[in-house]
C-alpha positions as a Markdown table, in Angstrom:
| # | Residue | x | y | z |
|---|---|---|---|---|
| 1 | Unk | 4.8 | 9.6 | -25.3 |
| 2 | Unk | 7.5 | 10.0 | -27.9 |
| 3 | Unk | 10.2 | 7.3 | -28.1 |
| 4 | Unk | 12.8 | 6.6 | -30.3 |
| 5 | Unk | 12.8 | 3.0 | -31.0 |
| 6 | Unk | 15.3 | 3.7 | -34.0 |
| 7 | Unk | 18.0 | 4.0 | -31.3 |
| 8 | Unk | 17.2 | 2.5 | -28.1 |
| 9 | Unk | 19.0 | 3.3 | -24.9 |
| 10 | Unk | 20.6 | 0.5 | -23.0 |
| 11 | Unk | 17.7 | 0.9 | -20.2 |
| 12 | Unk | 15.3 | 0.7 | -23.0 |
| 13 | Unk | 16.9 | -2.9 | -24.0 |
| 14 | Unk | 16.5 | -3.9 | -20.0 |
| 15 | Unk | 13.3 | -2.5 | -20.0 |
| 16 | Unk | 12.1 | -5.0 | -23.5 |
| 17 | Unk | 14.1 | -7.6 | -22.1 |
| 18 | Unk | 12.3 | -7.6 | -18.7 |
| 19 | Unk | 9.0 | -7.1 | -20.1 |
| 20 | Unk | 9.7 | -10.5 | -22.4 |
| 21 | Unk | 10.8 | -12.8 | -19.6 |
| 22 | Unk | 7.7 | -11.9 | -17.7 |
| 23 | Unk | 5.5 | -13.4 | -20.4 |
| 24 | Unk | 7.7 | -16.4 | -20.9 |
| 25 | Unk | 8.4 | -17.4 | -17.9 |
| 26 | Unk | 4.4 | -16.9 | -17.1 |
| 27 | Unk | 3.8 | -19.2 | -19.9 |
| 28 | Unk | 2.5 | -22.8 | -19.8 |
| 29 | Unk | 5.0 | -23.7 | -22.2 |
| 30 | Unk | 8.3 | -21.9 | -20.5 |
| 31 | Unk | 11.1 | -24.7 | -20.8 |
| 32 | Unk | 14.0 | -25.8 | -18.2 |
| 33 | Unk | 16.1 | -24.1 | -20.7 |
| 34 | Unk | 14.6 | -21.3 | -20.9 |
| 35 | Unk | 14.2 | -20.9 | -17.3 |
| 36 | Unk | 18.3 | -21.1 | -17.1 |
| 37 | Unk | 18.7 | -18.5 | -19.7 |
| 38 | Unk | 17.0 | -16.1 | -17.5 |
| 39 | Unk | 19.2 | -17.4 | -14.2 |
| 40 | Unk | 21.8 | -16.4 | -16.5 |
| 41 | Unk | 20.3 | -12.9 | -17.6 |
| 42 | Unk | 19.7 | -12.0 | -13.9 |
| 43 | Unk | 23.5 | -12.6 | -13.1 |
| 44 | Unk | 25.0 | -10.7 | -15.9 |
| 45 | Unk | 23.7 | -7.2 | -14.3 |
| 46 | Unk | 22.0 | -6.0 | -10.9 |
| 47 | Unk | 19.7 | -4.0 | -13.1 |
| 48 | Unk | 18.1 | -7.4 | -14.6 |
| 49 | Unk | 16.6 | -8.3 | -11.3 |
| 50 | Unk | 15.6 | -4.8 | -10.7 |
| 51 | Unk | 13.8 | -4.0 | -14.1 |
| 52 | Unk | 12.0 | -7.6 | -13.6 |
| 53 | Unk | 11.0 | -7.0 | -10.3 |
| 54 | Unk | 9.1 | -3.4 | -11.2 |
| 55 | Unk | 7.9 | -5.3 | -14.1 |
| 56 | Unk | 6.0 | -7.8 | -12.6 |
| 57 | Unk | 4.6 | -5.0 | -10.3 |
| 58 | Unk | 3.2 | -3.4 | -13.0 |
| 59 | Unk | 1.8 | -6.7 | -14.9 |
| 60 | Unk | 0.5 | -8.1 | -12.0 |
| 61 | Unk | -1.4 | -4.5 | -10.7 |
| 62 | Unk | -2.8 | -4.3 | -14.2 |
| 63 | Unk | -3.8 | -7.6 | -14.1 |
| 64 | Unk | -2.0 | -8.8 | -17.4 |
| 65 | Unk | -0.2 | -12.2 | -16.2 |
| 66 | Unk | -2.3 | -15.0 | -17.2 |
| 67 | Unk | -4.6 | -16.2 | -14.0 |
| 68 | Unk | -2.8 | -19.6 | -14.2 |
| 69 | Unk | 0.6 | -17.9 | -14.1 |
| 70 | Unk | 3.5 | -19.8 | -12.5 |
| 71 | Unk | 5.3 | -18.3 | -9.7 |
| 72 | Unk | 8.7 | -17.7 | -10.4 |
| 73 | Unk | 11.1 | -17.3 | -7.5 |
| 74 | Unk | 14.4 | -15.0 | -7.7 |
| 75 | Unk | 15.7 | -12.6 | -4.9 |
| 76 | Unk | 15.1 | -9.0 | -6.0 |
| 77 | Unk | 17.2 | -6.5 | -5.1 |
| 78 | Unk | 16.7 | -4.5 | -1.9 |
| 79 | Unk | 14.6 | -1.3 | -2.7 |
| 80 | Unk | 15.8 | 2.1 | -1.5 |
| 81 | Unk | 13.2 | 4.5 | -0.1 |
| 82 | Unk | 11.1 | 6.1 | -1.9 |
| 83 | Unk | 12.3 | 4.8 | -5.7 |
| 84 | Unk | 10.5 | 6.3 | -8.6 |
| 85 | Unk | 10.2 | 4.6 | -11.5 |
| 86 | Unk | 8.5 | 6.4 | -14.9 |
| 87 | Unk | 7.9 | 3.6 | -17.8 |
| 88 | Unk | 7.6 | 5.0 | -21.3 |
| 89 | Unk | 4.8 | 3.0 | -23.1 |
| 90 | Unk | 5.8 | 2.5 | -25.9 |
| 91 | Unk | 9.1 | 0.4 | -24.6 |
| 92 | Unk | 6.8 | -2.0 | -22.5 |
| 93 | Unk | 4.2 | -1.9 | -25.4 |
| 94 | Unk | 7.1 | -3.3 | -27.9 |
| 95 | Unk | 8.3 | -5.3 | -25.6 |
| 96 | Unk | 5.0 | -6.8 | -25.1 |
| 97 | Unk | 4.2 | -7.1 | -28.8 |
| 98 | Unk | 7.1 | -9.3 | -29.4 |
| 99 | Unk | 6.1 | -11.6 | -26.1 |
| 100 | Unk | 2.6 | -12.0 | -27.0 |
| 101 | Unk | 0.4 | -10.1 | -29.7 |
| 102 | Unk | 1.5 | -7.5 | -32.2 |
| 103 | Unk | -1.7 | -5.4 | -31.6 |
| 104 | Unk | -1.9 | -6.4 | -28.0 |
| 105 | Unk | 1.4 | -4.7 | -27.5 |
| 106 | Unk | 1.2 | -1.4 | -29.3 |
| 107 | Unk | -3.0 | -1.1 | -28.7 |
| 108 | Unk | -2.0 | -1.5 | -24.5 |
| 109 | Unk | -2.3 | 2.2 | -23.6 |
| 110 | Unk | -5.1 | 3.1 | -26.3 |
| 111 | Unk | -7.3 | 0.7 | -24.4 |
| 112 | Unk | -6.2 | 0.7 | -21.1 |
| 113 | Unk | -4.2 | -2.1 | -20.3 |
| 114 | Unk | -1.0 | -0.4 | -19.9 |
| 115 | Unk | 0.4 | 2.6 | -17.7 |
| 116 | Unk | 2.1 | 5.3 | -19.5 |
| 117 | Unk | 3.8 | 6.0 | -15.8 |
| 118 | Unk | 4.9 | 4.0 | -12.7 |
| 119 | Unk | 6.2 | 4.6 | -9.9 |
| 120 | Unk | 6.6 | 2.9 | -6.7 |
| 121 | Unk | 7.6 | 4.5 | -2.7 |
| 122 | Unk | 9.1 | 3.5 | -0.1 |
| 123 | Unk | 9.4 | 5.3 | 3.2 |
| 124 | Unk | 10.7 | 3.3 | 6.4 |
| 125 | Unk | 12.1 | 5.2 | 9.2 |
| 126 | Unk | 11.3 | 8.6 | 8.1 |
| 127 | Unk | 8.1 | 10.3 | 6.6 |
| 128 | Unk | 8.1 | 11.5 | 3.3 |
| 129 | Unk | 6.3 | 13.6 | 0.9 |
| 130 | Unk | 6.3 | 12.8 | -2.8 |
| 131 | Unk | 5.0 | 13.9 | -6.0 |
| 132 | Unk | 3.4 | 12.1 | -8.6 |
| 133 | Unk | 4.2 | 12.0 | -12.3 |
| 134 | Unk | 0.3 | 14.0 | -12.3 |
| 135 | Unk | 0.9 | 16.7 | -10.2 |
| 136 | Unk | -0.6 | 14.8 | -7.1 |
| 137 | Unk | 1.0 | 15.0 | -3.5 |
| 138 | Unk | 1.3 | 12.2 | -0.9 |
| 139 | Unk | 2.4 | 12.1 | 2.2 |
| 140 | Unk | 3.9 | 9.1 | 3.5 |
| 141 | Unk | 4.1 | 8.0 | 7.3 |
| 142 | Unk | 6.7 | 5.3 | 9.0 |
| 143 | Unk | 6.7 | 1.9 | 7.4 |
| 144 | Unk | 4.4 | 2.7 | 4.5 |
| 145 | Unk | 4.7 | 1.4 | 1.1 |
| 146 | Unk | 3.0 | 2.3 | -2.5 |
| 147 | Unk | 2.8 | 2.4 | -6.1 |
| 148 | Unk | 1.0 | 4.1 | -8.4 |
| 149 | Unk | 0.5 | 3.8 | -12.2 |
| 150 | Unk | -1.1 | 6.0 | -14.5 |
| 151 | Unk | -3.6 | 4.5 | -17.2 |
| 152 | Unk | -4.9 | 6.8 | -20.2 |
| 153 | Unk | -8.6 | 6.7 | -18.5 |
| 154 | Unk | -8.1 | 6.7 | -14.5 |
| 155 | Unk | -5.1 | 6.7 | -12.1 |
| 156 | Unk | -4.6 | 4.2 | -9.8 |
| 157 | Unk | -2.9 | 3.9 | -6.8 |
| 158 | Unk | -2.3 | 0.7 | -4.6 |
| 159 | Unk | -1.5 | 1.4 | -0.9 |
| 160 | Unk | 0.3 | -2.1 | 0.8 |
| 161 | Unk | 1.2 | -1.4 | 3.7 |
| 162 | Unk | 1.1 | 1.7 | 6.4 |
| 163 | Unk | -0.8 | 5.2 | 6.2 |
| 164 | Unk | -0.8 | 8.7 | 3.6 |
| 165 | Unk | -2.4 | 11.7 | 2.9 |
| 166 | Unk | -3.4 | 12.5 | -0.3 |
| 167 | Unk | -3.6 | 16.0 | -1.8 |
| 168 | Unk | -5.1 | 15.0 | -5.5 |
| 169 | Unk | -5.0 | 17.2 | -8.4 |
| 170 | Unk | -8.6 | 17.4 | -10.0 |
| 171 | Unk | -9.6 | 15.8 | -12.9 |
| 172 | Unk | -12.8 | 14.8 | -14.1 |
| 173 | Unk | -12.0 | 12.7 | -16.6 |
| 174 | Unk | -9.3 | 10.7 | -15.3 |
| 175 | Unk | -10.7 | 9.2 | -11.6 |
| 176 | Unk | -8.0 | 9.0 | -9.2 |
| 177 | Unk | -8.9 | 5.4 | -7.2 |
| 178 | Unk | -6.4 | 4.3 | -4.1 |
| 179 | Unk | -6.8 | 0.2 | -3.3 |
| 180 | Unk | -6.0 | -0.3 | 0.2 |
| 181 | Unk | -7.2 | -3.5 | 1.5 |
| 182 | Unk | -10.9 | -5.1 | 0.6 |
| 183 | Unk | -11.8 | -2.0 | -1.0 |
| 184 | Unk | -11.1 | 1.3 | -3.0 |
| 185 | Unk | -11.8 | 5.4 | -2.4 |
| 186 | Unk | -12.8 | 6.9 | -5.9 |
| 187 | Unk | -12.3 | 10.7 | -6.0 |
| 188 | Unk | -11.2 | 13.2 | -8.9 |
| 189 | Unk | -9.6 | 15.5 | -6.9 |
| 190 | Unk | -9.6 | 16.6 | -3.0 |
| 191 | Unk | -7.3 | 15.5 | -0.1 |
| 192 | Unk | -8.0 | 12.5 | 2.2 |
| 193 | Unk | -6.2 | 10.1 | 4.5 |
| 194 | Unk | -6.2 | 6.5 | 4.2 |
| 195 | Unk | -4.5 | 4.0 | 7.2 |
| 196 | Unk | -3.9 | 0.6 | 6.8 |
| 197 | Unk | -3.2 | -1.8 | 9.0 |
| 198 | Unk | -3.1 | -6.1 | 8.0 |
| 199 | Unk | -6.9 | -6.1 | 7.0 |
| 200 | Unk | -8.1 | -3.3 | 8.5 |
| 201 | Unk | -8.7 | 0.3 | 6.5 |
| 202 | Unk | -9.6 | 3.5 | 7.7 |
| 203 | Unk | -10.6 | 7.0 | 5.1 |
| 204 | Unk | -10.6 | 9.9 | 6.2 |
| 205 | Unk | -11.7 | 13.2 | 4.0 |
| 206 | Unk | -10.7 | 16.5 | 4.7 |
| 207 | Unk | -11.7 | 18.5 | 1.5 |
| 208 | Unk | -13.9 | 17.8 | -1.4 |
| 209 | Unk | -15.5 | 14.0 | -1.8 |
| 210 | Unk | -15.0 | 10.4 | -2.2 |
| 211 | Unk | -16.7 | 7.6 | -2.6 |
| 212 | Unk | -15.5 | 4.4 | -0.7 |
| 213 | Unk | -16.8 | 0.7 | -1.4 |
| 214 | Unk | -15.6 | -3.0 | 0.1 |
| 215 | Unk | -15.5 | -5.8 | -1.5 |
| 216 | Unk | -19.4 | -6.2 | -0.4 |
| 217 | Unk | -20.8 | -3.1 | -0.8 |
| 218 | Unk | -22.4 | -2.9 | -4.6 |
| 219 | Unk | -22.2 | 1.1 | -5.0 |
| 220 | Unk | -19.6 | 2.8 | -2.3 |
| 221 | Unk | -20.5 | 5.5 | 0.0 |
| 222 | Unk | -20.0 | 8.9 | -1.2 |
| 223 | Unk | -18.4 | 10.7 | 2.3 |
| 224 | Unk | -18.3 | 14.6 | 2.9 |
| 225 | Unk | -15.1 | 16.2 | 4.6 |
| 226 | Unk | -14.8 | 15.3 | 8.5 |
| 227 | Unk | -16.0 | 11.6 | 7.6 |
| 228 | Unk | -14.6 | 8.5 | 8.4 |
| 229 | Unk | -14.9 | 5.1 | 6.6 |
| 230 | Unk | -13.2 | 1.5 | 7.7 |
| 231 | Unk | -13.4 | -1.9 | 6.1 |
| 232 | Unk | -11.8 | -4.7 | 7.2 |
| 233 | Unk | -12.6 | -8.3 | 5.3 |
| 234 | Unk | -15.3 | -9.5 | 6.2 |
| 235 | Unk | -17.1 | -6.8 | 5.9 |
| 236 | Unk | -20.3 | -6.4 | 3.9 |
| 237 | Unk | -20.5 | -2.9 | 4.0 |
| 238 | Unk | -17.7 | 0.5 | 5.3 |
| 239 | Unk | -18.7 | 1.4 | 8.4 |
| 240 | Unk | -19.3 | 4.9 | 8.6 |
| 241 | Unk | -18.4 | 7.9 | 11.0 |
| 242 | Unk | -19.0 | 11.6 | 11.5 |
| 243 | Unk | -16.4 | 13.3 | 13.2 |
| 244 | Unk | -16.1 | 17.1 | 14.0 |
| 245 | Unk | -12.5 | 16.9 | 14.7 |
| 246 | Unk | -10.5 | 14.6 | 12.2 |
| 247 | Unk | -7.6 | 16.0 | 13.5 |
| 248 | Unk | -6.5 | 13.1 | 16.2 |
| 249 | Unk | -6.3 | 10.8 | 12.6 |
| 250 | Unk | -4.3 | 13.3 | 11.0 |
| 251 | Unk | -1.5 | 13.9 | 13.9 |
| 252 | Unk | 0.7 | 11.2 | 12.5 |
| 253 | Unk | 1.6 | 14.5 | 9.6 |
| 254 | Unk | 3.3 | 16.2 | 12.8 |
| 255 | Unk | 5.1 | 12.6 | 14.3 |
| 256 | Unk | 2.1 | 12.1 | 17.3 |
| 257 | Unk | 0.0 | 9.5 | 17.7 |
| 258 | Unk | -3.1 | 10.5 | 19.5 |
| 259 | Unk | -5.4 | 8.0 | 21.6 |
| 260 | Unk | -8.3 | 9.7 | 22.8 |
| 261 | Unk | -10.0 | 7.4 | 25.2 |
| 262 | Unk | -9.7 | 4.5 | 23.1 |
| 263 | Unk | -10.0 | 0.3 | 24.4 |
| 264 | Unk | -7.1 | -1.5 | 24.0 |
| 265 | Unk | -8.5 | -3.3 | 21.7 |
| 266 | Unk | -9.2 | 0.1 | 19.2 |
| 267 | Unk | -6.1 | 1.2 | 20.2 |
| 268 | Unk | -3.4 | -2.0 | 19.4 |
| 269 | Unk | -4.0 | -1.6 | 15.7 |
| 270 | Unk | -3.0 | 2.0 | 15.3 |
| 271 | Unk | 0.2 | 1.3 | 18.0 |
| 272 | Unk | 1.3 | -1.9 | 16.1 |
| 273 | Unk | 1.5 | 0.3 | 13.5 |
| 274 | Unk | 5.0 | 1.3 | 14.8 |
| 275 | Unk | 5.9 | -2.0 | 15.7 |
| 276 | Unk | 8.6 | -4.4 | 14.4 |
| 277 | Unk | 6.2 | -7.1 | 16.3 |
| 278 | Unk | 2.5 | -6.9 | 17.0 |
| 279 | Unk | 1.6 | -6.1 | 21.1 |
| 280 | Unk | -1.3 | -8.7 | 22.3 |
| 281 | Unk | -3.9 | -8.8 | 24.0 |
| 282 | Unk | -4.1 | -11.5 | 27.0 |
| 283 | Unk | -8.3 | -11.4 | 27.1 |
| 284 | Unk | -11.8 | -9.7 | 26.0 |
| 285 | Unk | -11.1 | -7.9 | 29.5 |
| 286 | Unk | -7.8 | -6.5 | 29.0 |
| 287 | Unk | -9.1 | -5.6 | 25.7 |
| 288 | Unk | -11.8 | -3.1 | 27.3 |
| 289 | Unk | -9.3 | -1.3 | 29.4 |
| 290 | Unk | -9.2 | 2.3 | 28.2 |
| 291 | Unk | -5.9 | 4.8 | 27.5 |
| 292 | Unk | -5.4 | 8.1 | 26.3 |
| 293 | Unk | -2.2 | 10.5 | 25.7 |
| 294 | Unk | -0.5 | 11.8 | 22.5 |
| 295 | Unk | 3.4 | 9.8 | 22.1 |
| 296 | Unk | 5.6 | 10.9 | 19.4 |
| 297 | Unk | 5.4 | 8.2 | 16.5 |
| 298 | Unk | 9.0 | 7.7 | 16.7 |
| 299 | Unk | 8.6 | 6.3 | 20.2 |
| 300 | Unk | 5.9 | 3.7 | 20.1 |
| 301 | Unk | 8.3 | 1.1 | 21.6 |
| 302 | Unk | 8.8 | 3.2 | 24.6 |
| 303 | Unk | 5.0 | 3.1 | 25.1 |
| 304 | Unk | 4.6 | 0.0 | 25.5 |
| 305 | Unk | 7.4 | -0.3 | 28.2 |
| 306 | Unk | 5.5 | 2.2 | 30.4 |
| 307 | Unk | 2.1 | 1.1 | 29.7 |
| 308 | Unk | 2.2 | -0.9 | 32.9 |
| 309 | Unk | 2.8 | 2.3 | 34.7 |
| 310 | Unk | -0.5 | 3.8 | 33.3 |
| 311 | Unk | -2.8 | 1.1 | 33.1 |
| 312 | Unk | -3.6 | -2.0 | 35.5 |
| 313 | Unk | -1.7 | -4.4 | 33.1 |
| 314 | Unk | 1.5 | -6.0 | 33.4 |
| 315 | Unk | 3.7 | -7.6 | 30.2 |
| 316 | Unk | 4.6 | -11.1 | 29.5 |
| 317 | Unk | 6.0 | -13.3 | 26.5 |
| 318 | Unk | 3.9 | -15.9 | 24.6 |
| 319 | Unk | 5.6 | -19.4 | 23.1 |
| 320 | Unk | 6.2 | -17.3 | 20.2 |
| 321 | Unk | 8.2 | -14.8 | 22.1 |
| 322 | Unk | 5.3 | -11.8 | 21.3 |
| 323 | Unk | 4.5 | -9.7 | 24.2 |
| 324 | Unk | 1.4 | -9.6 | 25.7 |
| 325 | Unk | -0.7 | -7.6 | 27.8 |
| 326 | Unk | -2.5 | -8.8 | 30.7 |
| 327 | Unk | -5.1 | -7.1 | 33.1 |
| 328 | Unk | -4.3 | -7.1 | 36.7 |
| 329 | Unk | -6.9 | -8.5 | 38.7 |
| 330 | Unk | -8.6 | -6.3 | 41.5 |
| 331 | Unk | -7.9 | -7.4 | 44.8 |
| 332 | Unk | -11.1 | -9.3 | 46.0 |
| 333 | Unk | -13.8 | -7.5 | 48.1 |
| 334 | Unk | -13.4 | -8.5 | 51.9 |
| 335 | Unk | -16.6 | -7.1 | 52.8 |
């Protein structure tokens, strides 16, 4: 955690600078004028919008803006895939000392507040494997989006969007907890899967343990390898599953997506996955129409073309202009 403070680089004065506009312009008493100053800071260098952007990222996942905060709108700048970030400490922690506290600022990391590392990935069109600034691995499928930060007593990881497998190096005494959703997975070190989909979250564990909770559950449920666990909100509890082959959930790793005899209506969450737009469901009764086949992830949107040449359903548009799936009616019975 060394830093030279004596002689600053000029990403270390970006860094300060974006850690103090964050506090003011969360404060209840942030002025018009100050509000233009920071239009003006934004302007002077694409980097400004950048550092502030990854800057509220990390305040707001560490939950240091005040609860009351007001938004502030700006357009970031566009990320590139997969961006690392790695945050030195003490920058933030000086930067922070001159916005709010003097011991807040420099006491962050000693009690927890503050990440000694962040890092944030993107990947879109292409999976991705990337390593952690602990020695971790994750995979990363199509359209999947995380950070992670590193705090002196656990590592946390926050999984917004899409699916990844996680190889986790072990250690005890620093918990390794991925948010995805309603809920968490606690582990210290093992490898696991976790899918996300709008509400909906599904862990899997291949090696070692974990121990999942929701929003409802009080304690979490510890799982063994070749369980499942989903949450969705609304749930009280994970729902929990056994499974001697895990291998269908972990197919994305090798570009297929497996449906084993799965109802439309299990099945339209993992294949909107891969969609720019969500397929529907006309009814409850095309919902329990079944399907199964393994498609390469690449070509979801081709499935859905040909899945009136499998199934007794045909395609139309809503008002919305979303495609639906509708069951054909049986013919009725002349006898």
């Amino acid at each position: 955690m060394n830093h030279d403070r004596l002689n600053p680089s000029p990403d270390d004065a970006i860094t300060d600078a974006a850690a103090q506009w964050c506090m003011r312009l969360h404060a209840d008493d942030c002025t018009a004028a100050e509000r233009e100053a920071f239009a003006r800071w934004l302007a002077a260098d694409p980097r400004h919008a950048e550092e502030y952007q990854a800057m509220l990222e990390i305040w707001q996942t560490a939950d240091l803006l005040p609860r009351n905060a007001t938004v502030v709108d700006f357009n970031p700048p566009s990320r590139q895939a997969a961006r690392v970030r790695n945050w030195r400490p003490l920058a933030s922690a000086a930067a922070i000392a001159l916005a709010v506290l003097p011991l807040a600022g420099w006491m962050g990391w000693e009690q927890g507040w503050l990440p000694n590392h962040y890092q944030h990935f993107e990947a879109s069109d292409r999976m991705q494997t990337v390593e952690l600034s602990d020695g971790s691995t994750v995979q990363l499928n199509l359209n999947t989006e995380l950070t992670y930060l590193n705090f002196k007593d656990q590592r946390q990881v926050t999984l917004k969007r899409g699916e990844a497998f996680f190889k986790v190096q072990h250690d005890s005494a620093h918990p390794f907890i991925v948010h995805a959703g309603r809920g968490q997975t606690r582990v210290t070190g093992t490898q696991f899967n976790v899918w996300k989909y709008q509400d909906q979250v599904k862990v899997t564990l291949v090696e070692g343990s974990v121990l999942v909770s929701s929003d409802g559950s009080a304690g979490g449920y510890r799982l063994g390898p070749g369980m499942q666990a989903s949450y969705h909100k609304g749930d009280f509890e994970p729902q929990l599953a056994q499974s001697d082959d895990y291998g269908n959930a972990l197919a994305w790793r090798n570009g297929k997506l497996v449906l084993d005899n799965l109802s439309l209506e299990q099945a339209l969450p993992v294949i909107n996955r891969y969609l720019d737009a969500p397929l529907l469901l006309a009814d409850a009764s095309t919902g329990r129409i079944r399907i199964s086949g393994i498609y390469n992830t690449r070509e979801v949107g081709r499935l859905v073309n040909n899945l009136p040449k499998v199934l007794p359903v045909y395609l139309t548009r809503s008002k919305d202009g979303s495609t639906v799936l509708n069951r054909i009616s049986p013919p009725p019975d002349k006898g």
